[in-house]
C-alpha positions as protocol buffer text, in pm:
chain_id: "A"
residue {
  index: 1
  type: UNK
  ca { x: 10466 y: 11602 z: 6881 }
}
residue {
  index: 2
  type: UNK
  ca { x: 10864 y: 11514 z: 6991 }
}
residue {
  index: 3
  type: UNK
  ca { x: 10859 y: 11870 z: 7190 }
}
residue {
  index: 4
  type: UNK
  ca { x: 10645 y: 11800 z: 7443 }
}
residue {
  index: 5
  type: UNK
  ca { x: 10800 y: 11454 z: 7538 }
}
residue {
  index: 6
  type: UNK
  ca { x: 11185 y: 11605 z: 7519 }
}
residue {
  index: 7
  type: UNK
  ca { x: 11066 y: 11919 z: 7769 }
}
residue {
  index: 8
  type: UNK
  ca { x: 10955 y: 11643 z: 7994 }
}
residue {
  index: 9
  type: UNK
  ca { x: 11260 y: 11459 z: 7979 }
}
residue {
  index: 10
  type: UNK
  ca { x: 11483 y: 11787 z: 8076 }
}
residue {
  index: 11
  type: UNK
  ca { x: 11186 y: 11880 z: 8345 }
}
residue {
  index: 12
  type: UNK
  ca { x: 11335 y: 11539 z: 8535 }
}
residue {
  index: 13
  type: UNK
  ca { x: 11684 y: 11669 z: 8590 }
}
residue {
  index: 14
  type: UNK
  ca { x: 11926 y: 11481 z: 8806 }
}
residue {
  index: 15
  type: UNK
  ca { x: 11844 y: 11703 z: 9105 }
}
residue {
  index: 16
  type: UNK
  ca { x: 11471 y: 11652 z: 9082 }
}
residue {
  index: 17
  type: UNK
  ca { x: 11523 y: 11251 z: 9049 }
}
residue {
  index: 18
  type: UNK
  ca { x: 11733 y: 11293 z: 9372 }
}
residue {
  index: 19
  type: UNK
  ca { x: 11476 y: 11426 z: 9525 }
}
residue {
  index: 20
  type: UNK
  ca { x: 11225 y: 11133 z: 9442 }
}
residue {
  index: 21
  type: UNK
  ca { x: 11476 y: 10884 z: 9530 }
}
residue {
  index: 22
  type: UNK
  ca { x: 11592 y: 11035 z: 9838 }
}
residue {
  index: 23
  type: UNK
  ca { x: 11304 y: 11198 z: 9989 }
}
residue {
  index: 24
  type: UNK
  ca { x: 11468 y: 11441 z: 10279 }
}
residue {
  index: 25
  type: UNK
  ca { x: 11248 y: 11496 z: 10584 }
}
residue {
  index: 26
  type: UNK
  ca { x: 11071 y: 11127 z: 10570 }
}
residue {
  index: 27
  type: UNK
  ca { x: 11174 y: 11059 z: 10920 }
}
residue {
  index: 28
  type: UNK
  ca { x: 10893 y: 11122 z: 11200 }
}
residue {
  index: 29
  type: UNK
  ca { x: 10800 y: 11346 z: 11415 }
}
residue {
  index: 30
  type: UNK
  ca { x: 10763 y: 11238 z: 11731 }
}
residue {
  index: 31
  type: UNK
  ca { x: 10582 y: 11530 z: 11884 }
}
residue {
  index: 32
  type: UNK
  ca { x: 10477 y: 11771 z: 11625 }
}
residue {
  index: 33
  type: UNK
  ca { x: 10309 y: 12079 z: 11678 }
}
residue {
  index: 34
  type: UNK
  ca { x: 10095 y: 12092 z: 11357 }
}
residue {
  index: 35
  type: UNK
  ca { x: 10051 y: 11861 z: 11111 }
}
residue {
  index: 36
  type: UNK
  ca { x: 9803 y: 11835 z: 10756 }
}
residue {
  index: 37
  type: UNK
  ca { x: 9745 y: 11572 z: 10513 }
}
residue {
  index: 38
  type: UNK
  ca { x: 9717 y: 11696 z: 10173 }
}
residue {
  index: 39
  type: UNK
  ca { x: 9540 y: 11561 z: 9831 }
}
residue {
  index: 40
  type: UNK
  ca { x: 9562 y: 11653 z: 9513 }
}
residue {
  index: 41
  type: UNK
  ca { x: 9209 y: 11538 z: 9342 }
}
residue {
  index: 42
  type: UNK
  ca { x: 9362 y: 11562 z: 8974 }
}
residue {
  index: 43
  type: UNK
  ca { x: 9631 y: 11281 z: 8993 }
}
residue {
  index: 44
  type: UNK
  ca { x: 9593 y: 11159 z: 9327 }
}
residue {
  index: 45
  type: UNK
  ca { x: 9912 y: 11284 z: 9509 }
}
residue {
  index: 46
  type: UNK
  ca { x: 9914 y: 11277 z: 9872 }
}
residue {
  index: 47
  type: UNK
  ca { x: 10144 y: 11421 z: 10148 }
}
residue {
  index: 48
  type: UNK
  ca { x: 10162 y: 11466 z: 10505 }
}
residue {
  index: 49
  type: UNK
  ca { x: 10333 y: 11798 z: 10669 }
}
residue {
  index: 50
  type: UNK
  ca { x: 10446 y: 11792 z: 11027 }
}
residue {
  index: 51
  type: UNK
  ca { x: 10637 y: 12057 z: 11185 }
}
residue {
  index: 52
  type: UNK
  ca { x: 10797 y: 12107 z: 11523 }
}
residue {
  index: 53
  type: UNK
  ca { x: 10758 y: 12459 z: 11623 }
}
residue {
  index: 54
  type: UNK
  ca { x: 10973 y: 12705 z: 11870 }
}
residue {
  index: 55
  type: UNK
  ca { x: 10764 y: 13004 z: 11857 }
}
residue {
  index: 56
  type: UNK
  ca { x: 10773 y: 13172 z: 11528 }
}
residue {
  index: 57
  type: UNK
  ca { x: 11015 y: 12966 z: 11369 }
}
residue {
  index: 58
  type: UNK
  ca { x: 10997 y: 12605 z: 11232 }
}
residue {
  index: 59
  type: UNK
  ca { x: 11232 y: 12368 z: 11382 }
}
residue {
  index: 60
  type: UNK
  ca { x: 11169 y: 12052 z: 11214 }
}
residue {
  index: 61
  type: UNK
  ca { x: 10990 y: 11922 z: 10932 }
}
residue {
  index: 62
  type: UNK
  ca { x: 10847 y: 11598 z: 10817 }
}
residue {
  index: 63
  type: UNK
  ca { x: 10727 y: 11526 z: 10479 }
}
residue {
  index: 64
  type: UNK
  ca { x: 10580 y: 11222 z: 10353 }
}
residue {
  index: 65
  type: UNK
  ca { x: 10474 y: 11233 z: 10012 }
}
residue {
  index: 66
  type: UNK
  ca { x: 10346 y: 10967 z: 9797 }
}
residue {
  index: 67
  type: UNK
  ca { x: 10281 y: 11018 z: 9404 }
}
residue {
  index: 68
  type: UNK
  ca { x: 10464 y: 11180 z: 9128 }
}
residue {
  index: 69
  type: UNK
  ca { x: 10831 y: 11264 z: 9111 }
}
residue {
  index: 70
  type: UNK
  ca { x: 10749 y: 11631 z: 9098 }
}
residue {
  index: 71
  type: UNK
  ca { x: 10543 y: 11598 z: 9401 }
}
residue {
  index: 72
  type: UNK
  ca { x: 10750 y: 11380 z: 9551 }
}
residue {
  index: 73
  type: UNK
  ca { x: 11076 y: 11609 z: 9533 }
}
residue {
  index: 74
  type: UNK
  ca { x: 10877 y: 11910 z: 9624 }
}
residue {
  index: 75
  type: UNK
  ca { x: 10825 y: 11814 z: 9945 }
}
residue {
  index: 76
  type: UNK
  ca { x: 11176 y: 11678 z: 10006 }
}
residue {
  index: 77
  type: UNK
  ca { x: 11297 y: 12034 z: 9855 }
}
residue {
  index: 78
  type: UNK
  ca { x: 11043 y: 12202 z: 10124 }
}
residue {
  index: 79
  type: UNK
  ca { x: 11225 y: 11939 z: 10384 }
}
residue {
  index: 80
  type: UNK
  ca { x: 11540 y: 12060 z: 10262 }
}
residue {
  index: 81
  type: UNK
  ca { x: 11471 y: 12453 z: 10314 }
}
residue {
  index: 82
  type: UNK
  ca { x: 11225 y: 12536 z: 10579 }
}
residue {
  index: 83
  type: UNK
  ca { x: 11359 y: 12441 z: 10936 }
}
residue {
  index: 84
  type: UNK
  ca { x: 11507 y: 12758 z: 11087 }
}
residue {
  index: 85
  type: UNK
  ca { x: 11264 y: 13001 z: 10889 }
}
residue {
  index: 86
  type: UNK
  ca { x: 10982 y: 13202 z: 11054 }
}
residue {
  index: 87
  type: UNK
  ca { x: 10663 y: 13141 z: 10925 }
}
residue {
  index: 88
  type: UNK
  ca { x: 10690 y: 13467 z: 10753 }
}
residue {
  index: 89
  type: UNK
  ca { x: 11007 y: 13310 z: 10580 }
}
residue {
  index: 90
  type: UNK
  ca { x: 10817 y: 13022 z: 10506 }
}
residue {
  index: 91
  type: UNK
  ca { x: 10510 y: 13216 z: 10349 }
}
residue {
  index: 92
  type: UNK
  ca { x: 10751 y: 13433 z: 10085 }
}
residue {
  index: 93
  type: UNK
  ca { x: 10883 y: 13099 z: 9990 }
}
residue {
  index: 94
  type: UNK
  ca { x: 10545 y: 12990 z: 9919 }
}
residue {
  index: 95
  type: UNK
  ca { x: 10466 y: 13306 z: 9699 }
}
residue {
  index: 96
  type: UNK
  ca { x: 10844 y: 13283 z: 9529 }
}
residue {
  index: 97
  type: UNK
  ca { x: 10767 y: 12936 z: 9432 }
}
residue {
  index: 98
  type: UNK
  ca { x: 10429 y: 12994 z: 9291 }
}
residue {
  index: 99
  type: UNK
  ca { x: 10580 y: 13303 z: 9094 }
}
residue {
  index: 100
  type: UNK
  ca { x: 10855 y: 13040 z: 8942 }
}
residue {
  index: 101
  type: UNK
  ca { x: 10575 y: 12781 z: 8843 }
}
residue {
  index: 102
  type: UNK
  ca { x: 10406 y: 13091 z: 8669 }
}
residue {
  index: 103
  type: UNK
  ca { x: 10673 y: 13129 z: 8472 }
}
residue {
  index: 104
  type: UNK
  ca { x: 10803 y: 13471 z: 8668 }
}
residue {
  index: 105
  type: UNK
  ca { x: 11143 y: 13526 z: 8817 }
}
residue {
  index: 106
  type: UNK
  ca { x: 11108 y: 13542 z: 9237 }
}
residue {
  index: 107
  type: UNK
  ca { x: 11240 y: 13806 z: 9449 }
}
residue {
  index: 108
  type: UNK
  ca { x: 11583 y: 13847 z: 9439 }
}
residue {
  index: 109
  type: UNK
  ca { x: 11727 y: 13799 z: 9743 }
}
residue {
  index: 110
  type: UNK
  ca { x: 11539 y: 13466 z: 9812 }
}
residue {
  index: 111
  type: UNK
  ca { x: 11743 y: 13144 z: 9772 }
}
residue {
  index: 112
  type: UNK
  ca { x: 11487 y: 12910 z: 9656 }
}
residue {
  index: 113
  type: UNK
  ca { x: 11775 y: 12607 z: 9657 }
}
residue {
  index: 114
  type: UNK
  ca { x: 11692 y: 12308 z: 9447 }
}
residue {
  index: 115
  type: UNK
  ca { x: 11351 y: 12424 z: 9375 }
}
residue {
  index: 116
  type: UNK
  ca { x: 11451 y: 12641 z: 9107 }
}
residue {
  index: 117
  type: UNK
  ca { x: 11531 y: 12281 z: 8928 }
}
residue {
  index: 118
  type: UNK
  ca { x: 11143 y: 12269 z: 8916 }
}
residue {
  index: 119
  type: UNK
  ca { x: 11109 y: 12565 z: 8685 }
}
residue {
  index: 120
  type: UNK
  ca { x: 11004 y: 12387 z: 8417 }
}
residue {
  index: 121
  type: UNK
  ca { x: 10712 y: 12259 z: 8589 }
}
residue {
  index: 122
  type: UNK
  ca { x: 10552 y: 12634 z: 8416 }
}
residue {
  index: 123
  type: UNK
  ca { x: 10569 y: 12505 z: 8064 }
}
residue {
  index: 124
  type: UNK
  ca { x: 10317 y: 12173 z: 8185 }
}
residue {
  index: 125
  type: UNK
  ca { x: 10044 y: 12345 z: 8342 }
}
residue {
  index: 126
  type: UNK
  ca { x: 9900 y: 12034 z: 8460 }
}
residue {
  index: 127
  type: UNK
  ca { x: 10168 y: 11974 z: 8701 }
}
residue {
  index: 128
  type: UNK
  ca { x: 10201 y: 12346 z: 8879 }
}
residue {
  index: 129
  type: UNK
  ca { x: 9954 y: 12139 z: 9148 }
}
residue {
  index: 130
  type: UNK
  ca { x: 10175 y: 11850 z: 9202 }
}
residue {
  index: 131
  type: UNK
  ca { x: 10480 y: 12073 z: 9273 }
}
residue {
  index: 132
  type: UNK
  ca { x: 10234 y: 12336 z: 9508 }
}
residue {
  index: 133
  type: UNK
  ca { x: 10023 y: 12066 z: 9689 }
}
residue {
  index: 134
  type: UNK
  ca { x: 10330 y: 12016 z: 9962 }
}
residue {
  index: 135
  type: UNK
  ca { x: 10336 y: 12396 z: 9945 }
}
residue {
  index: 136
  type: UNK
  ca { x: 10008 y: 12453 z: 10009 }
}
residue {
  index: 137
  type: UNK
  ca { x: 9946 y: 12210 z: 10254 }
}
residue {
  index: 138
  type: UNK
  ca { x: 10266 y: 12397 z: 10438 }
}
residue {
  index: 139
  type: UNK
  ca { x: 10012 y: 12675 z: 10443 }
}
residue {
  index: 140
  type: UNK
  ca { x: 9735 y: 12521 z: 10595 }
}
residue {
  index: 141
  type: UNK
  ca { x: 9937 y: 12382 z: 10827 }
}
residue {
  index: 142
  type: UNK
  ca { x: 10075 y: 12746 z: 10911 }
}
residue {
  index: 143
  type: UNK
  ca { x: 9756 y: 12860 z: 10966 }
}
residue {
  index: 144
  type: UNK
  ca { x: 9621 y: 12545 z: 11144 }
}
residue {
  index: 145
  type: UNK
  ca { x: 9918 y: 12639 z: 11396 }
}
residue {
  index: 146
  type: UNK
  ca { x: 9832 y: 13039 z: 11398 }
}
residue {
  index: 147
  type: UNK
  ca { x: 9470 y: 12940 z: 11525 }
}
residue {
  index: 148
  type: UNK
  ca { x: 9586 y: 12663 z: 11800 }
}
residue {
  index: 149
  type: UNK
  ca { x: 9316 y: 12430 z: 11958 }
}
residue {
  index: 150
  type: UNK
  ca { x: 9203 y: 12115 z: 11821 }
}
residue {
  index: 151
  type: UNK
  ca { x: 9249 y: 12244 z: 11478 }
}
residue {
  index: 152
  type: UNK
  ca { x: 9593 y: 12211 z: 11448 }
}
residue {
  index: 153
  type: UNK
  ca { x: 9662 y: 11876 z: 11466 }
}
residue {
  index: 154
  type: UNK
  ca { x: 9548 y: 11682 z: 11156 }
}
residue {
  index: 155
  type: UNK
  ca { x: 9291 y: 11747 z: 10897 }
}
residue {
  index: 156
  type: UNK
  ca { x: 9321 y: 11762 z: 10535 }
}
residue {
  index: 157
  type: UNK
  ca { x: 9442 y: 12050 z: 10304 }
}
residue {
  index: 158
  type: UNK
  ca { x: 9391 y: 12023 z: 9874 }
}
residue {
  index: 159
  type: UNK
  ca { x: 9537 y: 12168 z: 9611 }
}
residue {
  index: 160
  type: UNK
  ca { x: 9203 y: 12317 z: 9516 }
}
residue {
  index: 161
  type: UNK
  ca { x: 9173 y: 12704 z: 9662 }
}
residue {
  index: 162
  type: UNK
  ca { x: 8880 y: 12811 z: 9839 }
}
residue {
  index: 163
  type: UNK
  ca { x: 8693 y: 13067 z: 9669 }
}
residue {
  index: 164
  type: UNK
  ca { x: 8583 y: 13440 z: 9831 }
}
C-alpha cells in the first residue's frame, strides 16, 4: 500500500513543483488572437489558453490554470515551449506528450523540455487528464483559430474527446 504513495512523491519532482509555484505564461494577453477555457469534469481543473498569432506560428502564449500541481505545471511547461512553433510544431508536441503519458517514448528528435519531468503521470492513470487538459485545450484553440470568425475567440474545450 506504501508504493503507490512513494511513486507519487517522486511524480512531484522539483521541476514539476517549480512549475506550480511559478506558473510561466500567467501574464495577459492584451490582444489575443484565439483563446479557450478548458475544464476537466473529473477533478475540476480549469485553464484558459490565449495565443497571439503571426500567421502560422504562435507568438505568445498565456496560460492560466487553476487546480492541481500537474495541471498547473502543464500549462506553465506548454508556456514555456510553444511561442515560436507553427501550429504544426505545436500539434506533434501534443501527440509526443500524449505518447509519454501512455507510457511510450516520443519521437526522437522532439525536445519535449521539462515535460518529460511529467512522465510519471503514466503510472496514475487518473491524472493523464490533468496533465492533457492544457494540451488539449491548445488544440481547440488551434482549431478555433484555423476556422476564424466568431468562433475563435472564447468558448470552452474539456478533457473529454468527442466521439465519431
Amino acid at each position: 500500500m506504501e508504493k503507490p504513495f512513494a511513486e507519487l512523491d517522486a511524480l512531484y519532482r522539483d521541476v514539476v513543483l517549480d512549475h506550480y509555484r511559478s506558473p510561466r505564461g500567467r501574464e495577459p494577453l492584451p490582444a489575443p488572437d484565439v483563446q479557450r477555457r478548458g475544464f476537466n469534469p473529473v477533478c475540476g481543473d480549469e485553464v484558459l489558453v490565449a495565443l497571439a498569432m503571426d500567421g502560422d506560428v504562435v507568438r505568445e502564449v498565456q496560460v492560466k490554470s487553476r487546480g492541481c500541481a500537474i495541471s498547473v505545471a502543464s500549462g506553465s511547461m506548454l508556456a514555456d515551449l510553444l511561442p515560436g512553433r507553427t501550429r504544426g510544431e505545436a500539434e506533434r508536441l501534443i501527440e509526443a506528450f500524449r505518447a509519454l503519458l501512455r507510457g511510450e517514448e516520443p519521437a526522437g528528435d522532439l525536445d519535449l523540455g521539462d515535460l518529460d519531468a511529467l512522465r510519471g503521470v503514466a503510472r496514475f492513470p487518473v491524472r493523464i487528464k490533468c496533465a492533457m487538459l492544457p494540451w488539449m485545450t491548445l488544440r481547440e484553440s488551434l482549431r478555433a483559430r484555423e476556422r476564424g470568425g466568431e468562433d475563435a475567440q472564447d468558448a470552452a474545450a474539456t478533457t473529454e474527446e468527442a466521439r465519431g
